[in-house]
C-alpha positions as MATLAB code, in Angstrom:
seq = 'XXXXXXXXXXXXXXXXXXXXXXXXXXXXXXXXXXXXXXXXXXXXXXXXXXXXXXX';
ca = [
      97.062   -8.090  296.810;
     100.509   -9.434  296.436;
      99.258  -12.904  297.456;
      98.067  -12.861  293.618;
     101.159  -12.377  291.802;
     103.436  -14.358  294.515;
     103.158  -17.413  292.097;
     104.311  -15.533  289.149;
     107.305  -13.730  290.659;
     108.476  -17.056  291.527;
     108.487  -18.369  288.098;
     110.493  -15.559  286.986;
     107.075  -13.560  285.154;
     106.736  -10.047  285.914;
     103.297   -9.091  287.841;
     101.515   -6.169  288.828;
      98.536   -6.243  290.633;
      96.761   -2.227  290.648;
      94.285   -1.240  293.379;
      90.964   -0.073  292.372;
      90.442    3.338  290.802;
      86.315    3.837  291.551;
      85.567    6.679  293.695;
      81.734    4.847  293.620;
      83.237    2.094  296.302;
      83.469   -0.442  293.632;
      86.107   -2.864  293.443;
      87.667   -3.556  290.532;
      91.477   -4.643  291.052;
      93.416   -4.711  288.066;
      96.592   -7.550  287.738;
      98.768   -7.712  284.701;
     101.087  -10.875  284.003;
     103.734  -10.491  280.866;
     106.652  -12.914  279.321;
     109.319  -13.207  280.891;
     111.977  -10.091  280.247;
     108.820   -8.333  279.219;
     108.952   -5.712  282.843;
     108.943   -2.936  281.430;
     105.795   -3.614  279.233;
     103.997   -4.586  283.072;
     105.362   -1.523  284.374;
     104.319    1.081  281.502;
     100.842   -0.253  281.368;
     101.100   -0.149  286.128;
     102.287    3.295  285.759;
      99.309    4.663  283.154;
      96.475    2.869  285.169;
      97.691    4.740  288.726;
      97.421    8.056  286.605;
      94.328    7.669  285.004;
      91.287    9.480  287.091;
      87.934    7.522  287.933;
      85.592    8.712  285.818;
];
């Protein structure tokens, strides 16, 4: 997954990239690019999706 966001860590953008959250076997990776300075924004939103439960 970190192949994804290589690109944008080299121009400086902050990038998450989230594994799936399906229990069902789907995949459904989540990645999240901001402005640059904008991290904690990237991290917040990183952070809320690896809490939330599958539904």
């Amino acid at each position: 997954m970190t192949t994804f966001v290589r690109p944008f860590n080299l121009s400086g953008h902050p990038a998450v990239t989230v594994p799936p959250l399906a229990e069902n076997g789907a995949s459904a990776t989540f990645q999240m690019v901001a402005r640059k300075g904008d991290d904690a924004i990237v991290l917040a939103v990183a952070e809320q999706m690896s809490l939330a439960k599958p539904q």
